[in-house]
Structure formats: structure tokens, C-alpha cells
N, C-alpha and C positions, 0 to 999 in steps of 0.2 A: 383115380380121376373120375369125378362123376361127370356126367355128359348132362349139356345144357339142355333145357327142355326147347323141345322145337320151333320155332319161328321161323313166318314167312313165305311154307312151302309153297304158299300160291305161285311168288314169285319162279321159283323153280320148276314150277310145272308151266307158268306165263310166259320163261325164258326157251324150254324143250318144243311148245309149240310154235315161237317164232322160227324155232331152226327148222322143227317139220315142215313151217309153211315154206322158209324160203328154199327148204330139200325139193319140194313139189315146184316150184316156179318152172317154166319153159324157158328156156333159155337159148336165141338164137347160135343155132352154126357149132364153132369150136367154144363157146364159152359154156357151155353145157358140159363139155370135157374139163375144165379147168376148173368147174364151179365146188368151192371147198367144201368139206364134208361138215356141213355147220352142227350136225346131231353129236357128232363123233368131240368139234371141237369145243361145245358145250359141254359134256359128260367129261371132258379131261377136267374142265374150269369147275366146277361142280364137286368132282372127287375130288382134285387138288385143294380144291378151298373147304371142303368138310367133310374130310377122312374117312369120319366116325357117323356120318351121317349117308353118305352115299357110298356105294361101292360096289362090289362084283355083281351081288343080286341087284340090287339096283340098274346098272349096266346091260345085266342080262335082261330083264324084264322089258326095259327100254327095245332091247334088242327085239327082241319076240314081237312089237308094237313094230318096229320099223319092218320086217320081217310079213306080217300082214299088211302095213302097209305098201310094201316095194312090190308083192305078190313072191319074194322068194320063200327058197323052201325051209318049212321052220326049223331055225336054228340056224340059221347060216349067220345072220347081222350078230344073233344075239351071241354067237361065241366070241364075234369079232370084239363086241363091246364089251364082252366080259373080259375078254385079253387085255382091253384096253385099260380097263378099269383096275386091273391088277397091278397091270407096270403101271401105273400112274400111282396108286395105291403104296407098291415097293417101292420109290422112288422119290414119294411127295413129300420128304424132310430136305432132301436136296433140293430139288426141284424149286422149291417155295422160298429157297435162300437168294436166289438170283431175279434180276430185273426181269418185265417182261419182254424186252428186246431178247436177252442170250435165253430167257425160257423156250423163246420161237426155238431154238435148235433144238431141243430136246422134245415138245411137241414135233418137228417135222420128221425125228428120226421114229419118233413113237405113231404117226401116222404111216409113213413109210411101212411099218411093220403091223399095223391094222388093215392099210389094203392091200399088201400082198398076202395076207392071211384070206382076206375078204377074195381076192383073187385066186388063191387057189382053189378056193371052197366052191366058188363059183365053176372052175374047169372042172371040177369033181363031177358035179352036175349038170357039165356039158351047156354051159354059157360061154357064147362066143366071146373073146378079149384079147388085148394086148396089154402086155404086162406095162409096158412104158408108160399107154396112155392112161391106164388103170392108176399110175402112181401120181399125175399130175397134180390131181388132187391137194395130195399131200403138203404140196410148196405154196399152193396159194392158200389152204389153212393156215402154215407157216409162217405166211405171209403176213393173214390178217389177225394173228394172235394176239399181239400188244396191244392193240384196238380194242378186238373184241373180249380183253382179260381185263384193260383201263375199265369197257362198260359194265361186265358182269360185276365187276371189284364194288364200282359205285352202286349199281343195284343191292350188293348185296348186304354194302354200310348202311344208304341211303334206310332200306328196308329193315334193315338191322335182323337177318337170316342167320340162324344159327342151327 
């Protein structure tokens, strides 16, 4: 199988900075706790949609970048992403068979299992947390996966990214 010559990466790198910006947003009270991991749920949509094009290095590297930006200690994000990128990786011929309503379950189990990784990386290092509130996250990515997989989908026909 020969792999298509690249198109469009702007968009994908135009897409990873909207998640950075809205990662950085201040968010009043408890919606800061709830606010979903939008880097984390970019990188599944990204691998999912181009296997052969994105993947563990790519994840990782992303990581390292989120990693200077968060100020943790390196390598914490980017093992997280690279885990991520793996099971998305092992998983994206099923994965990719189903709508994005029932994909939501499979992203929230595969978040679930990126910040409790993230979490425990974190206690290693003596960052204060609670597992629970740590996992909230997860559901409201969950949540807004069929949204945000309808918009990258058209971004990514629209721009014709390959």
C-alpha cells in the first residue's frame, strides 16, 4: 500500500492550537475541573482518521510541547499521549466502524485510562489530586466527541487532508 502524499498539515497543526488555546482558557469555579482534555481529544481524531500519518511519535512529541507548556516534569504528558496514541492506533479498524455517538464510549474508556495514567504520573511527582476529580474530564470529552469528530471530519474533507 503506498501512502498518499501529504496534504493539508496546516490544518492539523490550526486544529492542535485551537485545543492548546481553549487548554489555557481560565475557567470560572468547578468548570475548570470538568473542562475536557481537548489536546488529548484532538490527537485520538487525528490518529483515528490517519493511522499511517500520525501516531505514537507524533503523540509523544505533541506530549513534550504540552509538557513545557503545563511546566510539568518532561515526559509526564508525553507518555500519556503516546499511550493514547497507541490504543487508538491498536483499536482504529474497529473504532472507525461505528457512528460517532457509540465511538463516544470507546474515547471515554480510552480517556478514563489516559488520566488515570496522567494521575498516577503526577502522584509520583508529588502533585497533589483526587482520583475522581482527575477523571471528570474524561466524561465531558465524552461528551463532546460527536460534535467535535462531525467538525474535524468536515475540516478534514472540506480541506481534503490526507
Amino acid at each position: 500500500m503506498e501512502i498518499p502524499k501529504a496534504h493539508g498539515r496546516s490544518i492539523v497543526v490550526a486544529t492542535l492550537i485551537v485545543a492548546f488555546f481553549l487548554r489555557t482558557l481560565p475557567l470560572p469555579g468547578y468548570a475548570g475541573l470538568i473542562a475536557p482534555e481537548w489536546v488529548a481529544v484532538v490527537v485520538i481524531y487525528w490518529v483515528l482518521a490517519l493511522p499511517y500519518r500520525f501516531g505514537v511519535g507524533f503523540a509523544f512529541l505533541l506530549g513534550l510541547f504540552a509538557d513545557a507548556h503545563e511546566g510539568t516534569p518532561l515526559g509526564l504528558n508525553a507518555a500519556c499521549y503516546a499511550l493514547l496514541a497507541y490504543l487508538v492506533m491498536l483499536f482504529y479498524q474497529r473504532i472507525r466502524v461505528y457512528p460517532p455517538v457509540q465511538q463516544a464510549g470507546t474515547v471515554l474508556v480510552m480517556m478514563v485510562l489516559f488520566l488515570s495514567l496522567k494521575f498516577a504520573l503526577r502522584q509520583l511527582f508529588s502533585y497533589p489530586g483526587d482520583l475522581f476529580l482527575s477523571l471528570l474530564p474524561a466524561l465531558t470529552s465524552a461528551v463532546l466527541w460527536p460534535w467535535l469528530y462531525l467538525i474535524l471530519r468536515g475540516l478534514r474533507i472540506r480541506y481534503r487532508v490526507k
